[in-house]
TIRO-2110 file (N, C-alpha, C; in Angstrom, 1 decimal):
// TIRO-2110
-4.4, -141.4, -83.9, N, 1, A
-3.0, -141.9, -84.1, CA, 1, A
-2.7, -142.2, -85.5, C, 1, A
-3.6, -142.8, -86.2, N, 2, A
-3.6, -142.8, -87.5, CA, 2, A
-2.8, -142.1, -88.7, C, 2, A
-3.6, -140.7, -88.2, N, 3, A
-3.0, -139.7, -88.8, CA, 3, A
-1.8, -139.0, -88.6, C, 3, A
-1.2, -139.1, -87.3, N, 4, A
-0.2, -138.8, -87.2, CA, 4, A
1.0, -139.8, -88.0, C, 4, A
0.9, -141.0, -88.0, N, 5, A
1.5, -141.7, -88.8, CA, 5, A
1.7, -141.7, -90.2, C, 5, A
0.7, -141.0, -90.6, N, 6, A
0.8, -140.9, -92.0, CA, 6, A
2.1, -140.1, -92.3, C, 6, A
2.7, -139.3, -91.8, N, 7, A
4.5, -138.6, -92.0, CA, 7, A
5.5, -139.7, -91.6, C, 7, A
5.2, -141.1, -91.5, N, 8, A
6.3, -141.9, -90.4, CA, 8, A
6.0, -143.0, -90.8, C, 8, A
5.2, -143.5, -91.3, N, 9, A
4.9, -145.1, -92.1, CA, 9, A
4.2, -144.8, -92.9, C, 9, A
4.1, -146.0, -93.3, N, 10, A
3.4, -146.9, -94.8, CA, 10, A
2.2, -146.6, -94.2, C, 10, A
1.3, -147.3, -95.8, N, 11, A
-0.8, -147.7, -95.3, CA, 11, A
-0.2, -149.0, -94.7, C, 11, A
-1.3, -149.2, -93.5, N, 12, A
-1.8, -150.4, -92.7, CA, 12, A
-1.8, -151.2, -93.7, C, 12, A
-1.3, -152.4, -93.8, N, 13, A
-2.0, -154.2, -94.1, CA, 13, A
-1.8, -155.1, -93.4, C, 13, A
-3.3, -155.6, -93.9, N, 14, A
-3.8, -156.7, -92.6, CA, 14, A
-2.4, -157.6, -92.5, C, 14, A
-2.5, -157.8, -90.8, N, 15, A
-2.1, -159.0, -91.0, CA, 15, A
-2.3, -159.8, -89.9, C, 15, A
-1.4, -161.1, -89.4, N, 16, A
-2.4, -161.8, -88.7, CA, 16, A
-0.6, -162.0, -87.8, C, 16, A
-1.2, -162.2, -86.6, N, 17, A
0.0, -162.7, -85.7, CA, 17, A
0.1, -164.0, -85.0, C, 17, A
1.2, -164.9, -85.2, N, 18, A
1.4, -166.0, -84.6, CA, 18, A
2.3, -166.3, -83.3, C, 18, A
2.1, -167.1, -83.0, N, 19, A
2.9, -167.8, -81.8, CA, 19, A
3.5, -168.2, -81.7, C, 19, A
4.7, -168.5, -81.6, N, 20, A
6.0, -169.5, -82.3, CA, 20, A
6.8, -169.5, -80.4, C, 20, A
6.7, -170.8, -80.3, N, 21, A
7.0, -170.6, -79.2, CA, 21, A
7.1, -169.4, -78.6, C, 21, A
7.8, -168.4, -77.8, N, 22, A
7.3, -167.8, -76.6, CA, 22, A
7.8, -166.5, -77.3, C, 22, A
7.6, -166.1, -78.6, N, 23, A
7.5, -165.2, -79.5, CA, 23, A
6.3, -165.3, -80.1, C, 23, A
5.9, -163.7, -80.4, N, 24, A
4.8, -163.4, -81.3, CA, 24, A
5.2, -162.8, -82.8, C, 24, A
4.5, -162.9, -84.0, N, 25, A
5.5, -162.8, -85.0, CA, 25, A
4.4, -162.6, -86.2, C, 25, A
4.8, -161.5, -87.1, N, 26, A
3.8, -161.0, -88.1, CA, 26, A
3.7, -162.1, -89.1, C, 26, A
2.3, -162.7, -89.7, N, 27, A
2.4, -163.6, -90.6, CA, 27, A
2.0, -163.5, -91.5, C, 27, A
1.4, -164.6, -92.3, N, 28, A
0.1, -164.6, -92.7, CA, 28, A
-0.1, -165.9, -93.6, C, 28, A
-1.1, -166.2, -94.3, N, 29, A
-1.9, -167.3, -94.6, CA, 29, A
-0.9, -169.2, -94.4, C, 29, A
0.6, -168.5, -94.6, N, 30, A
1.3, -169.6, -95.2, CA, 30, A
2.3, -169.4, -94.0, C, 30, A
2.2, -168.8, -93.0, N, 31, A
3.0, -168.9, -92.2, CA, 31, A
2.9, -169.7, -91.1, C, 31, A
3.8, -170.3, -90.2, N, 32, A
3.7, -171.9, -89.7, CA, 32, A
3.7, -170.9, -88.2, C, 32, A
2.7, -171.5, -87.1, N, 33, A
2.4, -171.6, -85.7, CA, 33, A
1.3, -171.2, -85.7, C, 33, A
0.9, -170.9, -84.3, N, 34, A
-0.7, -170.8, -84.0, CA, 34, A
-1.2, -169.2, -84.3, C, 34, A
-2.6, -169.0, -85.2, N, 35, A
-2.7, -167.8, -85.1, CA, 35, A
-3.3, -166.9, -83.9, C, 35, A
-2.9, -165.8, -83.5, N, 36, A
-3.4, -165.1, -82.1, CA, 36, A
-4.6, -164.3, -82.2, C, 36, A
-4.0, -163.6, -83.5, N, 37, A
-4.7, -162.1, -83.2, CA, 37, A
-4.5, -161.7, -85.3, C, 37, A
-5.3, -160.5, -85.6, N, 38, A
-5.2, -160.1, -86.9, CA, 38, A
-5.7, -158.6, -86.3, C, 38, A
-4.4, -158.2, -87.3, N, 39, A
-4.5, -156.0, -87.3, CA, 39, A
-4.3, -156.0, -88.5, C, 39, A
-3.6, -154.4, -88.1, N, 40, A
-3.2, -153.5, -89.1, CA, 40, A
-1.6, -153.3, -88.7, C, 40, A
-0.8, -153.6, -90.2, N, 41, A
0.2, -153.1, -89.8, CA, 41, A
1.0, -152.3, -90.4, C, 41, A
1.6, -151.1, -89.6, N, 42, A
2.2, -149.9, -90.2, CA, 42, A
3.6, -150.0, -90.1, C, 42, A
4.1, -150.2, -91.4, N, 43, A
5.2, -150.5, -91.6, CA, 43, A
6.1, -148.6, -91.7, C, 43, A
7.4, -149.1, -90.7, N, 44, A
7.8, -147.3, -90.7, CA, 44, A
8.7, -147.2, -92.1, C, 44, A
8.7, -145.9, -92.6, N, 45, A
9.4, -145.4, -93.1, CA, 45, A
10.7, -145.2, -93.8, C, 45, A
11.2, -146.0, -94.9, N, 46, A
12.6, -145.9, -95.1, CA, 46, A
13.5, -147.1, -94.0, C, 46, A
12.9, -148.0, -94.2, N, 47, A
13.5, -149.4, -93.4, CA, 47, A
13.3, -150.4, -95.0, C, 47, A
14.1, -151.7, -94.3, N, 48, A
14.1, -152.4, -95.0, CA, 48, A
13.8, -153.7, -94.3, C, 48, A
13.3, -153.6, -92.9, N, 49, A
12.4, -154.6, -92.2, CA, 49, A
11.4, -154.0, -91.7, C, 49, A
10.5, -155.3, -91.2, N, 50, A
8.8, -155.3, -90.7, CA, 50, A
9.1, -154.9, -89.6, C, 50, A
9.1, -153.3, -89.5, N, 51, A
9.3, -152.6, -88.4, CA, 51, A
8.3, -151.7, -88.3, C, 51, A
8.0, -151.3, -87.3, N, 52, A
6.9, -150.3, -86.7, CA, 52, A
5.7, -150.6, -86.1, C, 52, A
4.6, -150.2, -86.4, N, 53, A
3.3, -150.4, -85.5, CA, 53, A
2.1, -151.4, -86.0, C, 53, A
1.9, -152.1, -84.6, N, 54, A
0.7, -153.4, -85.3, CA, 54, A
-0.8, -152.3, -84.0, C, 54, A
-1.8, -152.0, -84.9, N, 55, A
-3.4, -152.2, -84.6, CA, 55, A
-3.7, -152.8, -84.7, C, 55, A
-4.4, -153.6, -83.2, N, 56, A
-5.3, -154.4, -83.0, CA, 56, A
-6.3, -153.4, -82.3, C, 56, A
-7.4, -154.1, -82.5, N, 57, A
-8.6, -153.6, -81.8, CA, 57, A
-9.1, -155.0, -81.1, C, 57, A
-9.0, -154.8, -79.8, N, 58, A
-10.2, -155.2, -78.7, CA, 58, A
-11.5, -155.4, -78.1, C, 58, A
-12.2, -156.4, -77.7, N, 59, A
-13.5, -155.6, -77.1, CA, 59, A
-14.1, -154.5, -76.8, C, 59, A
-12.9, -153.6, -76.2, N, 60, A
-12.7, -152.8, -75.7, CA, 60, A
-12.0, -151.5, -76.2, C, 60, A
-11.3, -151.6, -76.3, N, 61, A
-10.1, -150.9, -77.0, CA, 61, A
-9.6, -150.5, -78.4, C, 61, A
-8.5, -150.1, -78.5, N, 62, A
-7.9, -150.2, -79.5, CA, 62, A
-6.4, -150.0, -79.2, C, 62, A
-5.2, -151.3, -79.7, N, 63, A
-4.1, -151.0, -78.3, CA, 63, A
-3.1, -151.0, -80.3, C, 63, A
-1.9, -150.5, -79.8, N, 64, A
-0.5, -150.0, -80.8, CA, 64, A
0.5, -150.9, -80.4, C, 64, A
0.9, -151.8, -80.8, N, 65, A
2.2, -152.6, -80.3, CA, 65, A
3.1, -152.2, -81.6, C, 65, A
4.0, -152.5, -80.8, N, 66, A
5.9, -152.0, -81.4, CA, 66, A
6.2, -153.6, -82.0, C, 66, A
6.7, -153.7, -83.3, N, 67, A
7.2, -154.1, -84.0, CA, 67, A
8.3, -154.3, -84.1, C, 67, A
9.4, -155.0, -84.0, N, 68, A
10.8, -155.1, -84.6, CA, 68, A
11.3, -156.2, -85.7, C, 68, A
11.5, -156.2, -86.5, N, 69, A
11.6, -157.0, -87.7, CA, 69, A
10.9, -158.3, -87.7, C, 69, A
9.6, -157.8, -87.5, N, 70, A
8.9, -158.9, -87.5, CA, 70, A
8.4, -159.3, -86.2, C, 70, A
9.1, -159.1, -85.6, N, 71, A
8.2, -159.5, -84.0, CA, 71, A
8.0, -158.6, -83.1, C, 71, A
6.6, -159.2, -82.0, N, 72, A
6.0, -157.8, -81.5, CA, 72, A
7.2, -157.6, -80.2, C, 72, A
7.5, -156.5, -80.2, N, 73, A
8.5, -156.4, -78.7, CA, 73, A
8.3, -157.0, -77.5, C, 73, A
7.2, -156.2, -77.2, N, 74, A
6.3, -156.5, -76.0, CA, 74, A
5.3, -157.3, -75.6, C, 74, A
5.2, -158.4, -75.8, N, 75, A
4.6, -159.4, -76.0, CA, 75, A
3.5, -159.8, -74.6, C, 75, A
3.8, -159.1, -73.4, N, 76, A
3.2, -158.9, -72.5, CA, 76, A
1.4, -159.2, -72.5, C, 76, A
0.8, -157.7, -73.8, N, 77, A
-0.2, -158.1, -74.2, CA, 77, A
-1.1, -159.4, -74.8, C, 77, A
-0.3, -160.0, -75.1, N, 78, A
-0.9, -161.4, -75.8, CA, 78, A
-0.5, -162.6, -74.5, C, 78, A
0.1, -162.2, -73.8, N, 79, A
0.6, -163.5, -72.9, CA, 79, A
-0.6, -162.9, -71.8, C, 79, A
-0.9, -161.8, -71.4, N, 80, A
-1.6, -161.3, -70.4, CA, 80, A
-3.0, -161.7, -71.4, C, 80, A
-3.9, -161.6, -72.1, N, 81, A
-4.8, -162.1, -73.0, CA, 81, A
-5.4, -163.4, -73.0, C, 81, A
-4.2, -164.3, -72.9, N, 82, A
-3.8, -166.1, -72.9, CA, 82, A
-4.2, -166.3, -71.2, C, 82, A
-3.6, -165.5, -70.6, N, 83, A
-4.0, -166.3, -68.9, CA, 83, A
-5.7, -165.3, -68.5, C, 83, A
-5.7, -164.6, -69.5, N, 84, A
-7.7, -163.8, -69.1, CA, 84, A
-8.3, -165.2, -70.2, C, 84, A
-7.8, -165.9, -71.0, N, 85, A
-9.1, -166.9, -71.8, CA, 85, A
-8.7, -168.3, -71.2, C, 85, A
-7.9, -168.8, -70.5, N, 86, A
-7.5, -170.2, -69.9, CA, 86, A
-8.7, -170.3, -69.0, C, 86, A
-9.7, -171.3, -69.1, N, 87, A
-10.7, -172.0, -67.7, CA, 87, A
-10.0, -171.8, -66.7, C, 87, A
-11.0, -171.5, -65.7, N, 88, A
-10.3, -171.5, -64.5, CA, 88, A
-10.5, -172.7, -63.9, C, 88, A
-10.2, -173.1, -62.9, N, 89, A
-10.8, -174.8, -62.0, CA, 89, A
-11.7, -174.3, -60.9, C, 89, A
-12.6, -173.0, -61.0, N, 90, A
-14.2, -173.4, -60.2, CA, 90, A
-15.0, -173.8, -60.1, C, 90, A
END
């Protein structure tokens, strides 16, 4: 996937994602809420916001979330993530 983006975004830079109440949101060192997660992020092409693609890699995986000026769209992944690490009561 990488490489296909190279015609359609920027180089990847790290960054780190926060939690701001029931939003997730690109940051970094000096940015205020809790941190989640840290990728890569590919900023698209001829914009003038933090738009396009965040890589994260997983245990497992390696997953692509959508971006819109700064926040991840789909936020499903990180909320689905949050109820797999919460204790359970057995």
């Amino acid at each position: 996937m990488d490489d296909q983006m190279a015609d359609t975004h920027e180089r990847g830079i790290r960054v780190t994602v926060f939690k701001d109440g029931s939003h997730y949101l690109l940051g970094n060192k000096e940015s205020e809420g809790e941190p989640i997660a840290n990728g890569l992020f590919f900023k698209e092409l001829n914009t003038d916001f933090d738009t396009g693609l965040l890589k994260i890699k997983t245990d497992h995986e390696i997953q692509y979330l959508k971006i819109s000026r700064g926040k991840v769209v789909d936020s499903s992944f990180f909320q689905n993530r949050e109820l797999d690490e919460k204790p359970s009561d057995h």
